[in-house]
C-alpha positions in Angstrom: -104.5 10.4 54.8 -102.8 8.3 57.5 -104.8 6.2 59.7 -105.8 7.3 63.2 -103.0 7.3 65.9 -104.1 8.6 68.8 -101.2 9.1 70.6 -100.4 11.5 67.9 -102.7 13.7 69.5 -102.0 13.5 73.1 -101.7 17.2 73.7 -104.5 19.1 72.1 -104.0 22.9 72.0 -107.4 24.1 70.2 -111.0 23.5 72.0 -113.7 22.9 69.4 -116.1 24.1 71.0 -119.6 24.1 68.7 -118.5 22.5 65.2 -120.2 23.2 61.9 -119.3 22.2 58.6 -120.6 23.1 55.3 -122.6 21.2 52.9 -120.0 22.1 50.5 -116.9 20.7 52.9 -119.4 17.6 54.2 -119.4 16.5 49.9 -115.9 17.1 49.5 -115.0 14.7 52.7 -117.6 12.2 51.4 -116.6 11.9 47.6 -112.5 11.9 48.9 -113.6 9.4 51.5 -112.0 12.2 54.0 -112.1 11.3 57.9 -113.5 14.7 59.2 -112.2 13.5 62.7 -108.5 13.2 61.8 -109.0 16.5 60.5 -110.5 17.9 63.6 -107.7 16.0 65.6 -104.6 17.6 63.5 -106.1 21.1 63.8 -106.7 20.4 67.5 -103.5 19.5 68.3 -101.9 22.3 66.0 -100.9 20.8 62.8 -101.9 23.5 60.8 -101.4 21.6 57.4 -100.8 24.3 54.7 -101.6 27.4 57.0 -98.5 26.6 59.1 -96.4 29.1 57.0 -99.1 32.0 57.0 -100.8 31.7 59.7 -98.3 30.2 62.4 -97.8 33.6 64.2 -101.2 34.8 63.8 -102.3 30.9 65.7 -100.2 31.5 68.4 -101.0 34.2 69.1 -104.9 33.3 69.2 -103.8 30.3 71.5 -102.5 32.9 73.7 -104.8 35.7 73.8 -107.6 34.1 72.1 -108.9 34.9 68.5 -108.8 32.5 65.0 -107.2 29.9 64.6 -106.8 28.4 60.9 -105.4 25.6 59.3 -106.0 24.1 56.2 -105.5 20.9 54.3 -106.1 19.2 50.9 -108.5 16.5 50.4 -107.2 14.9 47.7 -105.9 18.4 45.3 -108.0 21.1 45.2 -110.1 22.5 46.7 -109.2 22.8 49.9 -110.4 22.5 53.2 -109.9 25.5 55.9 -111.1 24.8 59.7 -111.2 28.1 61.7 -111.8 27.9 65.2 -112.7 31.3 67.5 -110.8 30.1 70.6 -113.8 29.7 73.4 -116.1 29.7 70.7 -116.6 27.7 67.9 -115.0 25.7 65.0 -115.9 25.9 61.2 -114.9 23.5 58.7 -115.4 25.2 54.7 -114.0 24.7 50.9 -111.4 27.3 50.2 -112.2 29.3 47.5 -109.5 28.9 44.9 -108.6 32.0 42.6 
């Protein structure tokens, strides 16, 4: 991942609310050498990584009316990493489950 530039983040759509990760996610973050908080910054400010196809209408529509929000990114190949947020609520950082 790129380093940390936060004026890449200057307007943040999602709140975070209450975050919890996985122990699963929290050993995939540490072996890649992941920055959970650039991860928590994208998805805040609605780069939705590989969800942006999928799950772009579904997201703006939670921004608007409230609901899930869910993006997901790769930590170095697979698995992946999905954070889902329930706008006013909470945020969850897991591995995806690949078929």
């Amino acid at each position: 991942m790129e380093p940390r530039d936060s004026t890449r983040f200057s307007h943040l759509l999602v709140p975070l609310g209450v975050v919890s990760v996985t122990p699963r996610a929290i050993t995939a973050l540490t072996a890649r050498e992941v920055d959970l908080l650039e991860l928590l910054d994208r998805h805040r400010a609605g780069d939705w990584g590989e969800a942006a196809g999928g799950y772009e209408t579904l997201n703006n529509t939670s921004l608007r009316d409230g609901g899930k929000v869910v993006s997901i990114y790769p930590v170095g190949g697979r698995p992946r990493l999905i954070v889902t947020t329930e706008i006013q609520a909470s945020t969850r950082i897991a591995l995806v489950e690949e078929p």
